[in-house]
C-alpha positions in Angstrom: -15.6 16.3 -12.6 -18.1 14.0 -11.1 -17.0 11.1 -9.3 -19.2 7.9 -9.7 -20.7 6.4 -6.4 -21.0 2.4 -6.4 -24.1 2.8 -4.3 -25.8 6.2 -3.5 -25.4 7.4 0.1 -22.2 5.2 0.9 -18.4 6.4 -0.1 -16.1 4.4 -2.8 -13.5 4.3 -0.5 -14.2 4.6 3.6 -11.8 6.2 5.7 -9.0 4.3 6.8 -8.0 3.3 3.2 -10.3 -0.2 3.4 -11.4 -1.5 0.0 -14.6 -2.2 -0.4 -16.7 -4.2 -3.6 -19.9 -2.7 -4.9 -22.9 -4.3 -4.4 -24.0 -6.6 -7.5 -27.4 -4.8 -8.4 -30.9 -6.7 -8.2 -32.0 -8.8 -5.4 -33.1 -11.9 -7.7 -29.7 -11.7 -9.5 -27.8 -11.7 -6.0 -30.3 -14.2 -4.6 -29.3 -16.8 -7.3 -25.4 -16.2 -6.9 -25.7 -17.3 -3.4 -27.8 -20.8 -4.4 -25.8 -22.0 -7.5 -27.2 -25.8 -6.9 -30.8 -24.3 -6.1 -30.4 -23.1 -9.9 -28.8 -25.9 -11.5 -31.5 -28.0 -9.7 -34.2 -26.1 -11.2 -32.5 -25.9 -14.9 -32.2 -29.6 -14.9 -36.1 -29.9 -13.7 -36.9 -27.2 -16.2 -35.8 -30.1 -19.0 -36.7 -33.3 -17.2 -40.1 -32.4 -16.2 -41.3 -31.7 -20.0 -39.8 -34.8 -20.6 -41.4 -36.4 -18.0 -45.0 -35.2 -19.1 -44.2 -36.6 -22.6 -43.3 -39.9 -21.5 -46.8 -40.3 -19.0 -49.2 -39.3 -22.1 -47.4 -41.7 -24.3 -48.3 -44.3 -21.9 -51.9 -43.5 -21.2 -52.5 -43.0 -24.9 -53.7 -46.1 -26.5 -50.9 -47.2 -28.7 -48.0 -45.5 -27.3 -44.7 -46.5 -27.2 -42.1 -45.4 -24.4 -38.7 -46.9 -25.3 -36.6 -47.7 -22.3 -33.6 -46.2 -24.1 -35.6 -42.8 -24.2 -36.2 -42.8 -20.4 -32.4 -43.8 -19.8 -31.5 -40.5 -21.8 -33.3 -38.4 -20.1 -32.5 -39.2 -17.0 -28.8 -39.3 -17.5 -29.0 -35.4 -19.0 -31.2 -34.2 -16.2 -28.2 -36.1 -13.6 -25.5 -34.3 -15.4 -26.9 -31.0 -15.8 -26.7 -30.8 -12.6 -22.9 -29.9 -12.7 -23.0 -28.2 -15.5 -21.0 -25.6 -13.4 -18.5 -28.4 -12.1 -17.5 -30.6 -14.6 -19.1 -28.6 -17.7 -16.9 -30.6 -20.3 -18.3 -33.5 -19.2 -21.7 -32.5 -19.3 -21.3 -31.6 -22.7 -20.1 -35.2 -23.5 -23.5 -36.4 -22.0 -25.3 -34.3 -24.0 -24.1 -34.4 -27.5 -24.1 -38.6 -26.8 -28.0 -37.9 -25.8 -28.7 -35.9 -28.9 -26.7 -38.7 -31.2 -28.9 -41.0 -29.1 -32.4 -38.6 -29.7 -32.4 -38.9 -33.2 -33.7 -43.2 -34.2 -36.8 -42.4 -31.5 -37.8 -38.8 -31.9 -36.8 -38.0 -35.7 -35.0 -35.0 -34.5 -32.0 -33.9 -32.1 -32.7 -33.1 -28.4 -30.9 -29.8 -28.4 -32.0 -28.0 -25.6 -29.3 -29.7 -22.9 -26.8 -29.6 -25.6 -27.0 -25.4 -25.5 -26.9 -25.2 -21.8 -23.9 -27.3 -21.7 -22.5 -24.9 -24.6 -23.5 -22.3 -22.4 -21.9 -23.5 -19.1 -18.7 -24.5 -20.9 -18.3 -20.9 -22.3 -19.4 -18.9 -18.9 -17.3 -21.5 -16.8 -14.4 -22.8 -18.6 -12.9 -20.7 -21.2 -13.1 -19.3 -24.8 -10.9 -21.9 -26.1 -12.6 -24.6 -24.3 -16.7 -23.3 -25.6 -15.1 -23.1 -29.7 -13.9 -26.7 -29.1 -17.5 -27.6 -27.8 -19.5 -26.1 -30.4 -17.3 -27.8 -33.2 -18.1 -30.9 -31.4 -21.2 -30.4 -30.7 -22.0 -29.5 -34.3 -20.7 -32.4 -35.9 -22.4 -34.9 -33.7 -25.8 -33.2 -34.8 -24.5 -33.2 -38.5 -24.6 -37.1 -38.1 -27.3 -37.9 -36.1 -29.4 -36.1 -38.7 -27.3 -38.4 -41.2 -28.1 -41.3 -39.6 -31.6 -40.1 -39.0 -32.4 -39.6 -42.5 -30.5 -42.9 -43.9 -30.0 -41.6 -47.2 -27.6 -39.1 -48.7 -29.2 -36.3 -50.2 -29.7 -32.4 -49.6 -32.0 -32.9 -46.4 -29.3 -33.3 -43.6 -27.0 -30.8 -44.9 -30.1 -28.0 -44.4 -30.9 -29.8 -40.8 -27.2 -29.8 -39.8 -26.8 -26.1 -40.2 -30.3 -25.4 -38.7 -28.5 -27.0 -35.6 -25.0 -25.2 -36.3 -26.7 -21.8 -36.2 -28.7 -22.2 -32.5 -25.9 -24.1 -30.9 -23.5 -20.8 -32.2 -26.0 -18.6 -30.9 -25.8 -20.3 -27.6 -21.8 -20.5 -27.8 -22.0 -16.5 -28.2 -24.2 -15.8 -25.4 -21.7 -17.6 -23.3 -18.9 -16.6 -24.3 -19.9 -12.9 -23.5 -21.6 -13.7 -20.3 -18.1 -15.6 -19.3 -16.0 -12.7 -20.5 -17.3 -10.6 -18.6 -17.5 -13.0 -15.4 -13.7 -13.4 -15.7 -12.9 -9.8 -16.4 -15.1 -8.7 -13.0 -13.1 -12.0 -11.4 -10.1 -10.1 -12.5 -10.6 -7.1 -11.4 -11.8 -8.8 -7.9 -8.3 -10.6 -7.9 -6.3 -7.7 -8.6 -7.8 -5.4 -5.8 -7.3 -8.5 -3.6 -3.9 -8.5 -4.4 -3.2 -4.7 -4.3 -4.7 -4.8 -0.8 -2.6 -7.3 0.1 0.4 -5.4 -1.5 -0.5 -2.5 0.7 -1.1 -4.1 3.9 2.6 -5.6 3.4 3.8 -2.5 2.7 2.6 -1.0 5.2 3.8 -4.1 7.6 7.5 -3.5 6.4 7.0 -0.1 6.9 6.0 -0.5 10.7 8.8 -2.8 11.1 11.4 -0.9 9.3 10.1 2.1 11.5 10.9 0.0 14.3 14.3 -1.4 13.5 14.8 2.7 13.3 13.3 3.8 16.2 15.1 0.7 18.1 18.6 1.5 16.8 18.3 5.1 17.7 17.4 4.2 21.5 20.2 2.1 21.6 22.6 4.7 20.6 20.9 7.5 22.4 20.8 5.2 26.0 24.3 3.3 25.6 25.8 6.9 25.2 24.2 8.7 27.7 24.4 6.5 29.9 27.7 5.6 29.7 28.8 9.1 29.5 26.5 9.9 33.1 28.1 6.6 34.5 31.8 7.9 34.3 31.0 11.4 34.9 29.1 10.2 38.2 32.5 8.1 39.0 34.8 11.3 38.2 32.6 13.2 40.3 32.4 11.2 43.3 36.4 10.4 42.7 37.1 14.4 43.2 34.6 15.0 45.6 36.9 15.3 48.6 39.7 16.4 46.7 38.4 19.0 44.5 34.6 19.7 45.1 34.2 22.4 42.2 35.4 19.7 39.7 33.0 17.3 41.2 30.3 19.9 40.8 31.3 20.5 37.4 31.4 16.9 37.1 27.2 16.3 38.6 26.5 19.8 35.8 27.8 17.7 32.9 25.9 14.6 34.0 22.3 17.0 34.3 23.0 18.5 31.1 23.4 14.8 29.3 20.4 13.7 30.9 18.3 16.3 29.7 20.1 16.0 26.4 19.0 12.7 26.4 15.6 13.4 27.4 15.3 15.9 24.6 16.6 13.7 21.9 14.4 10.7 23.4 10.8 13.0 23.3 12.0 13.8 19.3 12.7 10.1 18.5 9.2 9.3 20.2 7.2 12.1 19.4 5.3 10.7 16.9 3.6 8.2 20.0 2.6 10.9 22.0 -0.2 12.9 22.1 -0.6 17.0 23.3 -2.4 15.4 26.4 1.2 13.0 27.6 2.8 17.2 27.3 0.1 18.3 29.7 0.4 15.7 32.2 4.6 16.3 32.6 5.9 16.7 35.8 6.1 20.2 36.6 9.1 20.0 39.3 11.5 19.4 35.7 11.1 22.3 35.0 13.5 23.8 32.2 13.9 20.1 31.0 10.2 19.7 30.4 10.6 23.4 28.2 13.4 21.7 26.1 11.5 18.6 25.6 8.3 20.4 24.5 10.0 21.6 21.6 11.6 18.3 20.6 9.8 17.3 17.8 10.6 20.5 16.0 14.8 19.9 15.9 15.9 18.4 13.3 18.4 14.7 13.5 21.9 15.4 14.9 24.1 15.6 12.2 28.1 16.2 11.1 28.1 19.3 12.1 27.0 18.2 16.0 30.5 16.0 15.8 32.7 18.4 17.7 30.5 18.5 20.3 29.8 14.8 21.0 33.6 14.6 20.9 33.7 17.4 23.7 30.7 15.4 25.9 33.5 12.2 25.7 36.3 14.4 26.6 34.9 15.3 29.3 33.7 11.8 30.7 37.7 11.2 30.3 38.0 9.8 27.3 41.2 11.3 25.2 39.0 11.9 22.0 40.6 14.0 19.1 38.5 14.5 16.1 40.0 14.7 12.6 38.1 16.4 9.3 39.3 15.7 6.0 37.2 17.3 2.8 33.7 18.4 2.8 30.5 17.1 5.0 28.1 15.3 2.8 24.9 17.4 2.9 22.7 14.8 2.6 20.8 14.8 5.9 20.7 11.3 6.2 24.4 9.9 5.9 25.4 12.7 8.2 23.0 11.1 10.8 24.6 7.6 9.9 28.7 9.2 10.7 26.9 11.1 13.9 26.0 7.7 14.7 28.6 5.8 13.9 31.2 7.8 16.3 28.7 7.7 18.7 28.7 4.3 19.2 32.5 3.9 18.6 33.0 6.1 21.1 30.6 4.8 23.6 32.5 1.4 23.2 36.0 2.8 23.7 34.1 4.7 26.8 32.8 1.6 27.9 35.8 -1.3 27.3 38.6 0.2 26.7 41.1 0.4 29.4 43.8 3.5 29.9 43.5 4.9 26.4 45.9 7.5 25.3 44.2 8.2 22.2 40.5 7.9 21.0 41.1 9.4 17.1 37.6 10.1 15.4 39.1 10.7 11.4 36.3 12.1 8.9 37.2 12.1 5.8 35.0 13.3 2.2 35.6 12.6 -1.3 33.9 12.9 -4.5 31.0 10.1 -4.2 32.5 8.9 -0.7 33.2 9.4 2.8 35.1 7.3 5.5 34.9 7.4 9.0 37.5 5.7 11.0 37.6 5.9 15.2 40.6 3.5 16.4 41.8 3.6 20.3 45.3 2.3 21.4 44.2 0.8 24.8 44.1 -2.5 25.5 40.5 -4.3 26.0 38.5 -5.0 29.2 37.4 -8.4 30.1 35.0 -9.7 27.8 35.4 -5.9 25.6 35.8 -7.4 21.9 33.0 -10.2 22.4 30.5 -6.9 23.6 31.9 -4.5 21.0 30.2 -6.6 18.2 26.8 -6.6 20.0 23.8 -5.1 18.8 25.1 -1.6 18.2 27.8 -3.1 15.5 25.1 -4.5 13.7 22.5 -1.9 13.3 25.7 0.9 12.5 26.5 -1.8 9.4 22.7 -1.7 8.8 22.8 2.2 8.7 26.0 1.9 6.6 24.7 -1.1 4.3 21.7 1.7 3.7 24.3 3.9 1.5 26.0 1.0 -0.3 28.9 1.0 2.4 30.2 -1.1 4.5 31.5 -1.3 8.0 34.8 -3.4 9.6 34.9 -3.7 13.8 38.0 -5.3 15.0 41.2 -5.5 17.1 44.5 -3.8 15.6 47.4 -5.3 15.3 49.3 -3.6 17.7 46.7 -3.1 20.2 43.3 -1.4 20.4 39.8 -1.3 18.8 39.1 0.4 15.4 35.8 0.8 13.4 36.1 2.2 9.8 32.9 2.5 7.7 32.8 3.4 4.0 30.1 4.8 2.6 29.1 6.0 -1.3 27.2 9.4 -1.7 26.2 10.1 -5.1 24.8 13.4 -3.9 26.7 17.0 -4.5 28.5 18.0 -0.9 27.8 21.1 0.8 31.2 23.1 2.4 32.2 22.5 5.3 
């Protein structure tokens, strides 16, 4: 299968996905498309200047009469063909009035400004609008040759349709020449369009991307770092009382970190380059190793749960987690419930005071699944104002994704919960 070239030598499409018109063939043709008045001007001197000639060898012949009336006609159809591609309605109006006009001092209908304006209402109007001209212009030949004549007899019926037939000729040519000027003007618009359709897409793409990429920072540096902030404070809390703890304590905060790290280089793999892997600091060591593979591991998902809930345990929160049913196996709502517990959790973490109980309850039904994390200790200063922050919103994003929902609020008799609902329409895998 050949594919046609709009100009030899040069690609239909160029890399980058840019659309690009054809060249209109013929240097005249493109010449004249870029001087519309330099043609009009010399359309409307191509008819006045024959007219013009006529009029000085009537006066320098010996008897000849130049009626002012003639003159006036002339002159007002050279003026208005001028815009015949402005105001081409009214140009036809000028001229069918001349040609009514022609006809007591030349015996005969001036019909060549009558056809270009046939013409020019047909190329730059519409269909409708060049049909309604020639009807028009028809009958006002039909009787200036009436009038002409002064009698009624077979003569201006013959002379009427003489005119009828050239001025339909002229209607035709323009009405194919403007079909096919509003068809290419329609297939100009519409690529117009579909480019702009694409560049928008692609805009909400990059910002979607980014509402993505920025929701998964949050989550990935409010939990790690709130995790590394109170196993630092446990740490340096049992470092004269129980040093081996403490050590423990420092372990679990370098093995968040680099968990972080990792989980950061995946989210922003995509920016970096093989060169940004070359130029790592060599003193990280096995961190740098783990992060070189990044890109390759897949989301955290449902099945990572038991561990987060571990990490938090072991920053000191009393987390217990709770699986009802069957993990949804679509890979993407199990990244919204591992994110959703990972922000609850980093808020009970964060503002909750002397919890006794952090429950993390999953449960899966047929078509949906409910996640529900509730504490029962009571809030820090200014806790419930930063629990609805910016992590509250994007998690009811990430829920409103799946046709769920998601409620953040004090209980009744004390504590935080946040309970998301979510539809899957997908079959689950076991647990």
């Amino acid at each position: 299968m050949t594919t046609t070239q709009f100009a030899p030598g040069r690609p239909s499409r160029p890399p980058g996905g840019e659309l690009r018109l054809p060249t209109p063939p013929g240097v005249a043709r493109r010449f004249w498309a870029r001087h519309p008045w330099l043609t009009d001007s010399l359309v409307a001197a191509g008819y006045f200047v024959p007219m013009a000639i006529g009029v000085l060898i009537d006066l320098t012949t010996p008897g000849g009469l130049v009626r002012p009336s003639s003159v006036a006609v002339a002159v007002s159809v050279t003026a208005a063909l001028l815009f015949r591609r402005h105001a081409p309605l009214l140009v036809l109006g000028v001229t069918c009035a001349g040609l009514l006009l022609s006809f007591p001092s030349q015996g005969q209908g001036d019909t060549v400004p009558v056809l270009l304006a046939l013409y020019a209402v047909a190329v730059y109007r519409s269909v409708r609008s060049a049909w309604f001209g020639l009807v028009v212009a028809v009958g006002v030949a039909a009787l200036g040759a009436f009038l002409a004549d002064g009698t009624i007899y077979a003569a201006w019926p013959g002379v009427a349709a003489q005119y009828a037939i050239v001025m339909l000729a002229a209607t035709l040519l323009g009405v194919t020449i403007g079909d096919r000027r509003r068809y290419v003007t329609a297939l100009v618009d519409l690529a117009a369009q579909l480019a702009r359709e694409r560049d928008q897409q692609a805009q909400l793409a990059r910002i979607t991307e980014r509402g993505r990429i920025a929701r998964e920072m949050h989550d990935i540096v409010a939990h790690s770092l709130s995790v590394m902030v109170a196993l630092a404070d446990g740490a340096d809390a049992l470092l004269d009382k129980d040093p081996e703890r403490s050590r423990t304590a420092m372990r679990e905060v370098a093995a968040t970190g680099r968990s972080s790290m990792t989980e950061m280089r995946r989210l922003l793999g995509v920016l970096a380059d093989d060169q940004s892997d070359q130029d790592s600091d060599p003193d990280q060591g096995g961190a740098d190793a783990a992060a070189a593979d990044a890109p390759l591991r897949p989301q955290p998902g449902a099945d990572e749960l038991v561990g987060l809930v571990d990490s938090f345990r072991a920053a000191g929160l009393p987390a217990r987690l709770e699986l009802t049913g069957r993990i949804p196996a679509n890979p993407g709502v199990q990244l919204t419930i591992y994110r959703i517990v990972q922000e609850s959790l980093t808020n009970a973490l964060r503002y909750c005071a002397e919890p006794t109980l952090v429950s993390v309850r999953l449960a899966s039904g047929p078509g949906r699944v409910e996640v529900v994390v509730a504490d029962d200790g009571r809030p820090r200063a200014e806790g419930p104002a930063l629990r609805q922050g910016r992590g509250i919103i994007g998690l009811r994003e990430r829920a409103a994704l799946y046709d769920g929902t998601l409620e953040a609020g004090a209980l009744p008799g004390g504590g935080w919960q946040v309970r998301a609902v979510m539809n899957v329409d997908e079959p689950e895998a076991p647990r």
